[in-house]
MITOR-721913 format. One record per atom (N, C-alpha, C): residue number from 1; residue in three letters; x, y, z. Coordinates in steps of 0.05 Angstrom, whole numbers, plus 5000, padded with zeros to 4 digits. Each point is the difference from the previous one (the first is absolute). Example, Ala and Ser with C-alpha at 12.3 -4.5 7.8 and 13.67 -1.06 7.14 Angstrom:
BEGIN
REC    i   aa  east  north    up
REC    1  ALA  5264   4886  5156
REC    1  ALA  4982   5024  5000
REC    1  ALA  5018   5024  5000
REC    2  SER  4993   5021  4986
REC    2  SER  5016   5024  5001
REC    2  SER  4985   5022  5014
//
This chain:
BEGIN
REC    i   aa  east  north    up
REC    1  UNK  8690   6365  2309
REC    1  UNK  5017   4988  4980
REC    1  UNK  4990   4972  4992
REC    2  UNK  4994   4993  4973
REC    2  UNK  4994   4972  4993
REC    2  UNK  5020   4978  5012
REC    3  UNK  4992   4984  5006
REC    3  UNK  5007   4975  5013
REC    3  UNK  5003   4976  4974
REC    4  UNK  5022   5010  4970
REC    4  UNK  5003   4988  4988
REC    4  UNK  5021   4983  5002
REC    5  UNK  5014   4998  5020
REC    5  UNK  5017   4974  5010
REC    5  UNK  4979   4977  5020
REC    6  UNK  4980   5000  4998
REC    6  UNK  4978   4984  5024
REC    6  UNK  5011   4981  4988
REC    7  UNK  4998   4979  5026
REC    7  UNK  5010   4967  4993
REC    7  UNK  5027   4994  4983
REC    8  UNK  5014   5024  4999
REC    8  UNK  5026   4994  4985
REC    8  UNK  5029   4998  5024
REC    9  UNK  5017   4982  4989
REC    9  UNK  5023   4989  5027
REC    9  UNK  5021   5015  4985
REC   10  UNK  5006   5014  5010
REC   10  UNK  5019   5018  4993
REC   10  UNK  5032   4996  5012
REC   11  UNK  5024   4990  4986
REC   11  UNK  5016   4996  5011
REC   11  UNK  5017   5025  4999
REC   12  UNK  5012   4990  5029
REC   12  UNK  5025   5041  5001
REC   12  UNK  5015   4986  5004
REC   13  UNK  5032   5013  4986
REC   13  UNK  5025   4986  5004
REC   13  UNK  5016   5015  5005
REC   14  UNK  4996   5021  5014
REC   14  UNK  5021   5024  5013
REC   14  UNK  5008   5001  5027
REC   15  UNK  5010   5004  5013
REC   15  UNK  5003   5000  5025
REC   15  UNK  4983   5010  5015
REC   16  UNK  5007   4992  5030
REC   16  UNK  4973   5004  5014
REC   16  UNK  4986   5023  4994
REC   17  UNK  5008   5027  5000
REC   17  UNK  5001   5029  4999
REC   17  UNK  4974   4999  4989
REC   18  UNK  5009   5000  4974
REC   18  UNK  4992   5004  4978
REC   18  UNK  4974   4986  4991
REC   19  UNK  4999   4970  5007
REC   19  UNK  4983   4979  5004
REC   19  UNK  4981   5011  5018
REC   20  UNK  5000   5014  5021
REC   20  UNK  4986   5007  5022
REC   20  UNK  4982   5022  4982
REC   21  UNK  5006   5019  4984
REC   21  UNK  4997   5032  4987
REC   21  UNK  4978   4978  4978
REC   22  UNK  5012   4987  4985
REC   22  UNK  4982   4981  4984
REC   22  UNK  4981   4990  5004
REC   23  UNK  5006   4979  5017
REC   23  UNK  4970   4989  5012
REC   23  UNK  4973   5016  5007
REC   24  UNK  5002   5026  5005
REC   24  UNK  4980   5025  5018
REC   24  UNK  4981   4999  4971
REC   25  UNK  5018   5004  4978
REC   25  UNK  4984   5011  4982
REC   25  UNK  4988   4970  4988
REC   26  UNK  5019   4983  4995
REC   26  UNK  4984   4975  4987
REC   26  UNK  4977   4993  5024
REC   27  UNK  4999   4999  5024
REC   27  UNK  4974   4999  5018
REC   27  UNK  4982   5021  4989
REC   28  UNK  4996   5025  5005
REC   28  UNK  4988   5022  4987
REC   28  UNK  4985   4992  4976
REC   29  UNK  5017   4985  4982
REC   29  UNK  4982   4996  4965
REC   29  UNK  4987   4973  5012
REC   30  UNK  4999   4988  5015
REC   30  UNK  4982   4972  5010
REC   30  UNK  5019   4975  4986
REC   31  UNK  5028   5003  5001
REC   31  UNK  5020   4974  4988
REC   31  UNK  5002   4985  5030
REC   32  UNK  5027   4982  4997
REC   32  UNK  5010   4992  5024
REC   32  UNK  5026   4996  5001
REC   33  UNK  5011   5016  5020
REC   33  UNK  5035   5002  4996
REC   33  UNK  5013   4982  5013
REC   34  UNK  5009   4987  4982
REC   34  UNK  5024   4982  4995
REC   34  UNK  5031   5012  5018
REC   35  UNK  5016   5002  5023
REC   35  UNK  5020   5008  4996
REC   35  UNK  5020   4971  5000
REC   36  UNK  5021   5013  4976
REC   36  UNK  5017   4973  4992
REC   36  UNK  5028   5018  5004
REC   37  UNK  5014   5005  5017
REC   37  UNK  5025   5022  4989
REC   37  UNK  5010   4972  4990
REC   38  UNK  5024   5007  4971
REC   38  UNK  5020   4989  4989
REC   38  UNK  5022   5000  5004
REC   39  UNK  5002   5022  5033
REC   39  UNK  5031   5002  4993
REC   39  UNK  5002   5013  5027
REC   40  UNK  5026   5002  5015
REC   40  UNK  5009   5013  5025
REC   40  UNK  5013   5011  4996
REC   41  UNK  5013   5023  5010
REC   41  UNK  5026   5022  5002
REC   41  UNK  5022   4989  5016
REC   42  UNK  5011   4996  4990
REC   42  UNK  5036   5002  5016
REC   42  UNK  5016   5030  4987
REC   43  UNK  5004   4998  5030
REC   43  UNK  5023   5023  4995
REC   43  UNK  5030   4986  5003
REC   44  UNK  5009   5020  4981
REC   44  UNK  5031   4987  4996
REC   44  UNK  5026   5003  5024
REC   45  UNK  5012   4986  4996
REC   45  UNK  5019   5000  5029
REC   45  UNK  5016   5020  4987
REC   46  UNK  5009   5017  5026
REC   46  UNK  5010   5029  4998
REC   46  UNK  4991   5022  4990
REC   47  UNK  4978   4995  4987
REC   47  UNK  4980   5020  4983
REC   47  UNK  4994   5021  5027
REC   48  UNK  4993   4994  5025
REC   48  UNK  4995   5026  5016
REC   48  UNK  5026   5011  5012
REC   49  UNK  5006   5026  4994
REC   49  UNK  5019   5017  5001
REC   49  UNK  4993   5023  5000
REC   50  UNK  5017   5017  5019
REC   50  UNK  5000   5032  4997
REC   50  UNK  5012   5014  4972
REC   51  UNK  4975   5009  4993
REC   51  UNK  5002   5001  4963
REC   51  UNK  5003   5038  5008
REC   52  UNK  4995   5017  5012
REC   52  UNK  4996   5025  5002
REC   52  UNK  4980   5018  4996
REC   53  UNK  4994   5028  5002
REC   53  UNK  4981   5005  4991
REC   53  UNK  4992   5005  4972
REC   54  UNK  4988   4999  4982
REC   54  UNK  4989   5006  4970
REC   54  UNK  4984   5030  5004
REC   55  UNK  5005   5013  4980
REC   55  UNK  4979   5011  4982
REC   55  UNK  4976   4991  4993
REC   56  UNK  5004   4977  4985
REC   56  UNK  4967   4987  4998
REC   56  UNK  5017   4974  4999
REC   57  UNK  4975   4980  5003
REC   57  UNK  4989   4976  4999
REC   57  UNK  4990   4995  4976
REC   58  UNK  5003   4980  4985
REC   58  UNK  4979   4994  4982
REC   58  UNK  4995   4963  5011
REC   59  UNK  4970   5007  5002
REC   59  UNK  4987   4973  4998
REC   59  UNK  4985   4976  4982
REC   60  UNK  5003   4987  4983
REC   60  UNK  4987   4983  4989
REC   60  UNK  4971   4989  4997
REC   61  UNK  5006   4991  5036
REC   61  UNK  4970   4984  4991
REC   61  UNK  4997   4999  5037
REC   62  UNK  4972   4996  5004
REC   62  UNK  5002   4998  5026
REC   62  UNK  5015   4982  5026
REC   63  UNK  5012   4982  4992
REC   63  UNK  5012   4981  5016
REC   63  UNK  5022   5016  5003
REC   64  UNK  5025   5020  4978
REC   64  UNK  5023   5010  5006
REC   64  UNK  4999   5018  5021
REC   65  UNK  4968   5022  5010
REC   65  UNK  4998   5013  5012
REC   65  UNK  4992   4991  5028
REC   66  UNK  4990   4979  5000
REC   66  UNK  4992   4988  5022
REC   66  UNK  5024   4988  5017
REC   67  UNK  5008   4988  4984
REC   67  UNK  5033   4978  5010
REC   67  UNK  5030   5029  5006
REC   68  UNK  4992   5019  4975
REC   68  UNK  5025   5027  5010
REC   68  UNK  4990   5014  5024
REC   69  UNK  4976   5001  5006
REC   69  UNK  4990   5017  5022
REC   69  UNK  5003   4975  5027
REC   70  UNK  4995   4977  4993
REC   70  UNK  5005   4975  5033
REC   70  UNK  5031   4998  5002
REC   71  UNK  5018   4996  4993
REC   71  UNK  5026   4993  4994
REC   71  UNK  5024   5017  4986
REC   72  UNK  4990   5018  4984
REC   72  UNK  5032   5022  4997
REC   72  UNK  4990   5030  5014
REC   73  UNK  4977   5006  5000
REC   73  UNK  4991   5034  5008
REC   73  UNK  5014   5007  5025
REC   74  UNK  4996   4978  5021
REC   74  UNK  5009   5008  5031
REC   74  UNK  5035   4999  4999
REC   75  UNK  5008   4999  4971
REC   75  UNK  5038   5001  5009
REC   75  UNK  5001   5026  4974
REC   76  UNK  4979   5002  4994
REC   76  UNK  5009   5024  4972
REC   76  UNK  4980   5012  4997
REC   77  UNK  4997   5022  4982
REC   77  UNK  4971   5024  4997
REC   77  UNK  5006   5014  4972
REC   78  UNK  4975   5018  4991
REC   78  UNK  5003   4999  4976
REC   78  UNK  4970   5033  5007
REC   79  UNK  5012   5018  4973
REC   79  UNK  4982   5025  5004
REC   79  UNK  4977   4997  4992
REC   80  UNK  5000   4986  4978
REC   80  UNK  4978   5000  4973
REC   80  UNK  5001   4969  4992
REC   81  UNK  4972   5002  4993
REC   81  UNK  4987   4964  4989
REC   81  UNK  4994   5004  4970
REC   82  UNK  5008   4983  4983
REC   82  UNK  4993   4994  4974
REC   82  UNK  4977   4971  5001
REC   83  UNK  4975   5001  5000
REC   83  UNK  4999   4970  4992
REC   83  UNK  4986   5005  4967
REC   84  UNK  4999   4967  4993
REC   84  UNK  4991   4995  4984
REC   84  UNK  4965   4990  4986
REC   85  UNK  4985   5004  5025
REC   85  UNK  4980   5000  4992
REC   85  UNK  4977   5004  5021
REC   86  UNK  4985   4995  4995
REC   86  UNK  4978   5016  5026
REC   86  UNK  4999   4984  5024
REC   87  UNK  5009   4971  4992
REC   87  UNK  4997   4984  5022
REC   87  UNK  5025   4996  5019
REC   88  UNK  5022   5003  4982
REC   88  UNK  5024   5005  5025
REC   88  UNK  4998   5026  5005
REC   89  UNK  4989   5024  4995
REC   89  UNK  4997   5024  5011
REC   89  UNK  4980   4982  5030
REC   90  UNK  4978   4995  4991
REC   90  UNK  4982   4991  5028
REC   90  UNK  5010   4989  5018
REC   91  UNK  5030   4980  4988
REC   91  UNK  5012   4981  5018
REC   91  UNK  5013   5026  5026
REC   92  UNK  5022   5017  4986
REC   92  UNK  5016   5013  5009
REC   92  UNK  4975   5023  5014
REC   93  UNK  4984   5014  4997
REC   93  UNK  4984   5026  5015
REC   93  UNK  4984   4983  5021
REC   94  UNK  4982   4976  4994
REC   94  UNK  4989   4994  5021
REC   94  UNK  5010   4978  5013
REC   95  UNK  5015   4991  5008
REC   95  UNK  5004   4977  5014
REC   95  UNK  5037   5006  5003
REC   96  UNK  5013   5028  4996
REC   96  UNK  5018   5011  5013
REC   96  UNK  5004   5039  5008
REC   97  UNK  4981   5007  4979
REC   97  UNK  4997   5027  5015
REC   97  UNK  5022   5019  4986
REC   98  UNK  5010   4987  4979
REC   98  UNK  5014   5016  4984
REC   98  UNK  4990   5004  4972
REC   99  UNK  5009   5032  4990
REC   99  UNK  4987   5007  4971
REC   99  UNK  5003   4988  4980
REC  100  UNK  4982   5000  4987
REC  100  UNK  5015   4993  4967
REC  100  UNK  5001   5029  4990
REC  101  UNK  5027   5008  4989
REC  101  UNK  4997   5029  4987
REC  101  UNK  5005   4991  4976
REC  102  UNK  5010   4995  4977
REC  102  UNK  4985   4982  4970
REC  102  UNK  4992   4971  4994
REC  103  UNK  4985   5006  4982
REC  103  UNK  4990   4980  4998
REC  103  UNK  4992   5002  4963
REC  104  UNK  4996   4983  4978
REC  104  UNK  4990   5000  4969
REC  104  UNK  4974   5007  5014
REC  105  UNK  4992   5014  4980
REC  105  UNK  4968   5005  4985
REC  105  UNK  4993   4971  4990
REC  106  UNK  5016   4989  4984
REC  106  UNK  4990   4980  4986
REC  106  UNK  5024   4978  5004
REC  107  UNK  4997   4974  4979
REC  107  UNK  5021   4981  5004
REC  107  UNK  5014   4990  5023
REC  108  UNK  4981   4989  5017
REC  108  UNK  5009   4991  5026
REC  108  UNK  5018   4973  4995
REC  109  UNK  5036   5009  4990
REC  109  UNK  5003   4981  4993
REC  109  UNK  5038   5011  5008
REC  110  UNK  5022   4990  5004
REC  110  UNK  5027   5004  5006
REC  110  UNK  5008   5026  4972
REC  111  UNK  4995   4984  4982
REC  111  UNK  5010   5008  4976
REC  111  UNK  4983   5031  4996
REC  112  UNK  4972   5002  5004
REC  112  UNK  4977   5016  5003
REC  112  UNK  5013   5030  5018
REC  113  UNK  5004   4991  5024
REC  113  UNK  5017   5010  5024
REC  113  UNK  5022   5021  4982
REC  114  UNK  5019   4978  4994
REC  114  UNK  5022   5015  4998
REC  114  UNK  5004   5021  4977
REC  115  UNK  4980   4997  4974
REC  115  UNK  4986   5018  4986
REC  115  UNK  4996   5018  5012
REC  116  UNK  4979   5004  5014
REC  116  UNK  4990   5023  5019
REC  116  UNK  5017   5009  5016
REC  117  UNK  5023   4988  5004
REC  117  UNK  5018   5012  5018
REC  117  UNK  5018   5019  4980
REC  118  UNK  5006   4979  4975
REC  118  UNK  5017   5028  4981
REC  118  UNK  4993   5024  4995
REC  119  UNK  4980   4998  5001
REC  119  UNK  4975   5034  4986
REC  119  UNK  5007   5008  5029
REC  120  UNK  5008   5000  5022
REC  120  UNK  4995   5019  5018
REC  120  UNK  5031   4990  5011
REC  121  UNK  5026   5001  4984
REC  121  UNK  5020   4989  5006
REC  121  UNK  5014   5024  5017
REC  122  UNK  4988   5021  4996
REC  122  UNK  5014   5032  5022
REC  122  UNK  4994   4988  5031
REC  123  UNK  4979   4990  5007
REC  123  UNK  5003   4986  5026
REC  123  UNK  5021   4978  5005
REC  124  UNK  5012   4994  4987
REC  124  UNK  5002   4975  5010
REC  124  UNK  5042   4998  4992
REC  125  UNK  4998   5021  4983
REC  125  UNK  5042   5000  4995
REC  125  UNK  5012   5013  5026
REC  126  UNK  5029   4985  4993
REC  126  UNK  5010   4995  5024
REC  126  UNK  4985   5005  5033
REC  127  UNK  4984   4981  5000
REC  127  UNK  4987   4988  5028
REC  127  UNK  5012   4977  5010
REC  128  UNK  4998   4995  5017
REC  128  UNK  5008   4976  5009
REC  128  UNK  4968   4979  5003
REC  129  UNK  5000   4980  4992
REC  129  UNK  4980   4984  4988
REC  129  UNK  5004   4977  5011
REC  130  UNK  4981   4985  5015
REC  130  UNK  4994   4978  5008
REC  130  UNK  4987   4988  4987
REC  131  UNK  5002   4971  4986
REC  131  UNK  4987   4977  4994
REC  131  UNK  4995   4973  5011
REC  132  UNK  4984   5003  5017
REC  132  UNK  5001   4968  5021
REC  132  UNK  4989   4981  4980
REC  133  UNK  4999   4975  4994
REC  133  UNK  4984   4986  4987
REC  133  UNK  5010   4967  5001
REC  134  UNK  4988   4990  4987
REC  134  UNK  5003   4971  4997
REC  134  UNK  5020   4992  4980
REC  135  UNK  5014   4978  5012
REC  135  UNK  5031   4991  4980
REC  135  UNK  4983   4993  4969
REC  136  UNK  4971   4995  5002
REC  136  UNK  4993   4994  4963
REC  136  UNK  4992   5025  4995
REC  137  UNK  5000   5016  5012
REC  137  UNK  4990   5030  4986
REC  137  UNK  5019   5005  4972
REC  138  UNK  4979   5001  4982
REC  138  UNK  5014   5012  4972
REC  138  UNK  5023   5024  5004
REC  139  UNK  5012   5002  4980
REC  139  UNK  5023   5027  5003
REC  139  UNK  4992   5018  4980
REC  140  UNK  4982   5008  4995
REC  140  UNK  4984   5018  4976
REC  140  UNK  5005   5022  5016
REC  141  UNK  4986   5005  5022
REC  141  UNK  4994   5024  5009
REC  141  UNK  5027   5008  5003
REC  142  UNK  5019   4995  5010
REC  142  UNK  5025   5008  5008
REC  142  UNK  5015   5009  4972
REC  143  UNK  5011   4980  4980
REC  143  UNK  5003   5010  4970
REC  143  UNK  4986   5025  4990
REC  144  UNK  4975   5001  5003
REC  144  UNK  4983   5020  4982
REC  144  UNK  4999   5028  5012
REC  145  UNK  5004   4995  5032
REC  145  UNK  5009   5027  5014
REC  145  UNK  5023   5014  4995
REC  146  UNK  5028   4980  4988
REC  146  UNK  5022   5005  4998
REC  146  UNK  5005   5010  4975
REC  147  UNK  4989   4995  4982
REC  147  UNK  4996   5017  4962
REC  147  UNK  4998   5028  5012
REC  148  UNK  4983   5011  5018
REC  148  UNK  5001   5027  5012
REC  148  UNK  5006   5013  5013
REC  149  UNK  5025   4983  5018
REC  149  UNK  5024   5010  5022
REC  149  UNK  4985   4998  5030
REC  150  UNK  4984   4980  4994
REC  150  UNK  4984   5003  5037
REC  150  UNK  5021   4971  5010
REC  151  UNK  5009   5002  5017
REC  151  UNK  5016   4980  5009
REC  151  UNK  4978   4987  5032
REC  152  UNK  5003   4978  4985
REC  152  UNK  4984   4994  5036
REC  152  UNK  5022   4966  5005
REC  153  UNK  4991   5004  5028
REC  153  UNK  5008   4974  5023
REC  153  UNK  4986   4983  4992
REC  154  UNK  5012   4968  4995
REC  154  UNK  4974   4979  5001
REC  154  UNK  5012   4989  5017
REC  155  UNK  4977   4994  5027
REC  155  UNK  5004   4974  5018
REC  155  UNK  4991   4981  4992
REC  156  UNK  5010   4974  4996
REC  156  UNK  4987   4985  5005
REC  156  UNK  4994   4977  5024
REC  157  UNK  4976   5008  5011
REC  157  UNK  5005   4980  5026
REC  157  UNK  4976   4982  5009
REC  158  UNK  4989   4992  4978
REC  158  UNK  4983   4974  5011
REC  158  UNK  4995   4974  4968
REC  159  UNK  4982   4991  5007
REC  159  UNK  4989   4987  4981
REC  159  UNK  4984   4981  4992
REC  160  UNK  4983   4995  4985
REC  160  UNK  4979   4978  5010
REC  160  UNK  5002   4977  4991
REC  161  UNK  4991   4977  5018
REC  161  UNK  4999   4982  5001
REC  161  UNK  4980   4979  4990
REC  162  UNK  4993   4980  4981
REC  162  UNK  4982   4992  5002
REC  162  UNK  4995   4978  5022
REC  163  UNK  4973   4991  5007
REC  163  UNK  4990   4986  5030
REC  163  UNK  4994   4977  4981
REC  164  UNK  5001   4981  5022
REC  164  UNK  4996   4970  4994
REC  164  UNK  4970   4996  5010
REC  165  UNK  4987   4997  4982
REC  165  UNK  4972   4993  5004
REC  165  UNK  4994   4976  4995
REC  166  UNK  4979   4985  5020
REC  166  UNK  4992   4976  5003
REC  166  UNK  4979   4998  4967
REC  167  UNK  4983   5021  5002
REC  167  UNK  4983   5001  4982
REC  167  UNK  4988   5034  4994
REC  168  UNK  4977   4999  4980
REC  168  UNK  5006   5022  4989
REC  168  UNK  4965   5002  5001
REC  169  UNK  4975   5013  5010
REC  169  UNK  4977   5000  5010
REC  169  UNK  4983   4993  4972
REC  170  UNK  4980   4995  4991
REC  170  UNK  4987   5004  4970
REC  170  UNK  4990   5025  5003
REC  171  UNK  4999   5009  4978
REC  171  UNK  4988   5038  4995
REC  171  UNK  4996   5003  4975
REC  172  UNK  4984   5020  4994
REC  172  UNK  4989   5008  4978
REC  172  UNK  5011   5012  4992
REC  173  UNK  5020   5028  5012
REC  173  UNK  5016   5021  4984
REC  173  UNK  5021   5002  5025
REC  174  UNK  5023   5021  4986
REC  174  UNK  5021   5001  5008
REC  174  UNK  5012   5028  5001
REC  175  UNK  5011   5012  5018
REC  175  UNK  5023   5024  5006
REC  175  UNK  5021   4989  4999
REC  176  UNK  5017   5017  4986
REC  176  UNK  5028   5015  4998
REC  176  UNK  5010   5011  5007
REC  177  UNK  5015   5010  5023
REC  177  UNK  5010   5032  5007
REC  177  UNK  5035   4999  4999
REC  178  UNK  5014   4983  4986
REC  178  UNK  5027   5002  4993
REC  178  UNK  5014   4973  4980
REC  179  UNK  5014   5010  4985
REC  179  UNK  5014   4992  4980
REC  179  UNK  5006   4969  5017
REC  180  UNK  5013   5000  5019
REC  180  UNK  5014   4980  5015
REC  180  UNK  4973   4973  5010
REC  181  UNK  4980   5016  5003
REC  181  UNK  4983   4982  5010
REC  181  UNK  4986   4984  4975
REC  182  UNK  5000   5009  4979
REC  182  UNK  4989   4996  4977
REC  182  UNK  5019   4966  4988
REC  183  UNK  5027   5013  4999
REC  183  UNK  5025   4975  5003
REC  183  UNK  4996   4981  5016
REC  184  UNK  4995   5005  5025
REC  184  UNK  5002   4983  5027
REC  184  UNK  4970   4982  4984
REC  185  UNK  4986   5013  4998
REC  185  UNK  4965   4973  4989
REC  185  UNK  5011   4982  4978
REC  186  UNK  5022   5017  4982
REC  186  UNK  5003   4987  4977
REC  186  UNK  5021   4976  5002
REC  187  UNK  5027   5002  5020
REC  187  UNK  5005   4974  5004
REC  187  UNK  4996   4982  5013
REC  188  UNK  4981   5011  5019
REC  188  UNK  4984   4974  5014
REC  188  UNK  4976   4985  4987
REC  189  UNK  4984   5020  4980
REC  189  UNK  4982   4984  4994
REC  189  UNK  5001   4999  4967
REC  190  UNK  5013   5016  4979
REC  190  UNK  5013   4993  4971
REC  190  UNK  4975   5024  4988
REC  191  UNK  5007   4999  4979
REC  191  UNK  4982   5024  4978
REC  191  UNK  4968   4993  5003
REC  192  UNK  4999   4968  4999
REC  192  UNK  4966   5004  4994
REC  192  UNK  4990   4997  5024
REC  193  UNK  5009   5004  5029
REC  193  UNK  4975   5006  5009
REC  193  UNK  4981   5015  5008
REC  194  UNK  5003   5022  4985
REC  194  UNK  4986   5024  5011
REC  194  UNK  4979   4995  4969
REC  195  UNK  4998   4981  4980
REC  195  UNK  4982   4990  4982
REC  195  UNK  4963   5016  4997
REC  196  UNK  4992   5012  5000
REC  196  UNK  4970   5009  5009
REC  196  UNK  4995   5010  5020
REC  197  UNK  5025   5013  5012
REC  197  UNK  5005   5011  5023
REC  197  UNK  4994   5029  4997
REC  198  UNK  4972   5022  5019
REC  198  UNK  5013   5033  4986
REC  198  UNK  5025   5008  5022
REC  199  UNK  5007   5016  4980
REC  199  UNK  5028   5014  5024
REC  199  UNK  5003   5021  4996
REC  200  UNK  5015   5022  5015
REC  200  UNK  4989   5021  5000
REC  200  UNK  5034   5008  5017
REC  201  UNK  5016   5019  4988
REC  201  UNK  5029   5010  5009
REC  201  UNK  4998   5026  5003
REC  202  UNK  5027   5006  5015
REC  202  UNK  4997   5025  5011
REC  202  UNK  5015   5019  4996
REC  203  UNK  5011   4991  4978
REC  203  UNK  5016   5026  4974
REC  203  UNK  5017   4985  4985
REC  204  UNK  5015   5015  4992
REC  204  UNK  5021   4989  4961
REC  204  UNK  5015   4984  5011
REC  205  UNK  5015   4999  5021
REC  205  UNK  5018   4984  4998
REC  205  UNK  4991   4976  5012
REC  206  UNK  4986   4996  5010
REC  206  UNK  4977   4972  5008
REC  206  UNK  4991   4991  4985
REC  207  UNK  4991   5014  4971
REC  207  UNK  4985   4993  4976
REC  207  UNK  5024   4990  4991
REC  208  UNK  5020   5009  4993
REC  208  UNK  5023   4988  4979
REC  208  UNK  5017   4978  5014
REC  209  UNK  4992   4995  5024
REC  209  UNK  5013   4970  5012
REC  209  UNK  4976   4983  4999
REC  210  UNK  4987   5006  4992
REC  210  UNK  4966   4990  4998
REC  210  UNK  5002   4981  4973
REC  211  UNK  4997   5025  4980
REC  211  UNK  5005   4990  4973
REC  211  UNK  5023   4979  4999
REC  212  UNK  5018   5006  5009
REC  212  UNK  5025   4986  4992
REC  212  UNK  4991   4959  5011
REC  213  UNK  4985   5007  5025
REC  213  UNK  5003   4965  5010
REC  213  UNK  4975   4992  4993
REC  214  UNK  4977   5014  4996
REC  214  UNK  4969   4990  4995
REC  214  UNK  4982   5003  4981
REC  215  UNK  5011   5025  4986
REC  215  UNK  4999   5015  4977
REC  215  UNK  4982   5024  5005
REC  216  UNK  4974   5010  4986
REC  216  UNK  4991   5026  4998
REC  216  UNK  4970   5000  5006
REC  217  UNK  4988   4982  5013
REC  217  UNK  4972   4998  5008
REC  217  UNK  4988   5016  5028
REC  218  UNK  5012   5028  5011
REC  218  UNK  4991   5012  5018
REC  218  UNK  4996   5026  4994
REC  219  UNK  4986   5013  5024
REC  219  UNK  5004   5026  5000
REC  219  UNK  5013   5010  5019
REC  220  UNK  5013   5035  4997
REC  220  UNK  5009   5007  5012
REC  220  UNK  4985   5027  5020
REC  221  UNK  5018   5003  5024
REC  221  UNK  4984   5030  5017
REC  221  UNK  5010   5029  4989
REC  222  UNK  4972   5008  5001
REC  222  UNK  5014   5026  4988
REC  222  UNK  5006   5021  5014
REC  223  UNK  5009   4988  5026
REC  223  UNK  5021   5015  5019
REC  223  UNK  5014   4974  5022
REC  224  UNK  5015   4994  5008
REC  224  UNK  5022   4988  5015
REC  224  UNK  4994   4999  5029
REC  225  UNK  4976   4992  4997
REC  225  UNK  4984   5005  5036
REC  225  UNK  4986   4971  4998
REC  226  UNK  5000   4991  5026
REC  226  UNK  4979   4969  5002
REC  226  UNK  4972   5005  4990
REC  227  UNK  4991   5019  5012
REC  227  UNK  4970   4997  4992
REC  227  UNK  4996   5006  4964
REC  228  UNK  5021   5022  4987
REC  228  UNK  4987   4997  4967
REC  228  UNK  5007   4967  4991
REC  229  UNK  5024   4992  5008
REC  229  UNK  5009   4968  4996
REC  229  UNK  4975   4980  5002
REC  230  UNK  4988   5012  5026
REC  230  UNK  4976   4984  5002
REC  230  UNK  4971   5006  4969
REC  231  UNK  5006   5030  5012
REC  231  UNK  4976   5009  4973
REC  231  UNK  5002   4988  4979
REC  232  UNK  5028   4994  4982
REC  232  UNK  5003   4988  4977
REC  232  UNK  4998   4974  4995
REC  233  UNK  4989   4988  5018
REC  233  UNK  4987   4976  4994
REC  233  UNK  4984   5003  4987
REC  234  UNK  4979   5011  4989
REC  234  UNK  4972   4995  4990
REC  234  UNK  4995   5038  4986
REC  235  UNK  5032   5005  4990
REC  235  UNK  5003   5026  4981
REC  235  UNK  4979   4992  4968
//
């Protein structure tokens, strides 16, 4: 593989996980990984509870499957996994040993998801439906399921935080892997400083909190996994 990141400081602003999955490949192209997380998880007080068992799960993004599988799985269970993209599928099969049974072909995105969930809405009426996720999780998916009589559960039981950083490393380019972390850079450090910066996000809804605080100078992955995030640096 060309080593077209050589000598490039590559900043990651995802949590450790994810930052860890990143770095392999920005080492691999000959960059140098930066990890900066923006933000910590709290879970919400009272959020862990015996919720029961589900039909399915639907998962978001890798942190909901990670944090539902440490903290709600061992008081509740669930038949079937929905995630949303290949990388919370990896979160949830390798690092807990449970399936993903759907998943989009394409649009690794909530809204993407729940599309793909209408077209195959015979699975999914009257089920009982789990939604673990984060108190800023959009309410798209839940609305757009409900135009077609799929009723699901939303938990909400965590949320992120941004971290108080002393300072912020110098780097050449930059990852994205959530809407929230994108916010968290933008009020600590304001619109221009990502100025001649490349950056490189890890689907639509990261792009459109993107746009909104810094405007439209990146690219995006054309799948919802660290390493294409990484690839699209230098698309």
């Amino acid at each position: 593989m060309q080593a077209f990141l050589k000598n490039q400081r590559v900043l990651l602003t995802g949590f450790h996980d994810t930052n860890v999955k990143a770095a392999k490949y920005v080492e691999q192209l000959g960059g140098e990984a930066l990890h900066c997380p923006l933000q910590e998880m709290t879970i919400l007080p009272g959020s862990i509870r015996l919720l029961g068992k589900s039909d399915w799960i639907i998962f978001t993004s890798p942190a909901s499957a990670r944090l539902y599988m440490q903290h709600i799985y061992p008081l509740s269970g669930f038949d079937k996994a929905v995630c949303v993209g290949p990388g919370t599928r990896a979160a949830l099969e390798d690092d807990y040993g449970r399936a993903c049974n759907f998943i989009p072909d394409a649009n690794y995105s909530s809204l993407g998801l729940a599309k793909a969930m209408c077209k195959e809405k015979e699975l999914f009426l009257n089920k009982k439906i789990l939604f673990p996720c984060s108190q800023l999780a959009s309410h798209a998916l839940e609305q757009t399921l409900a135009e077609v009589g799929i009723s699901i559960q939303r938990h909400d039981f965590y949320k992120p935080e941004s971290k108080q950083l002393a300072s912020i490393p110098d780097f050449d380019a930059l990852c994205f892997f959530s809407p929230s972390a994108v916010q968290s850079l933008g009020e600590l450090k304001g619109a221009g400083f990502l100025k001649g910066k490349k950056v490189a996000l890890i689907g639509s809804s990261t792009a459109e909190a993107f746009e909104e605080i810094f405007g439209s100078d990146y690219t995006k992955a054309s799948e919802a996994t660290a390493e294409q995030t990484v690839l699209a640096l230098y698309q």
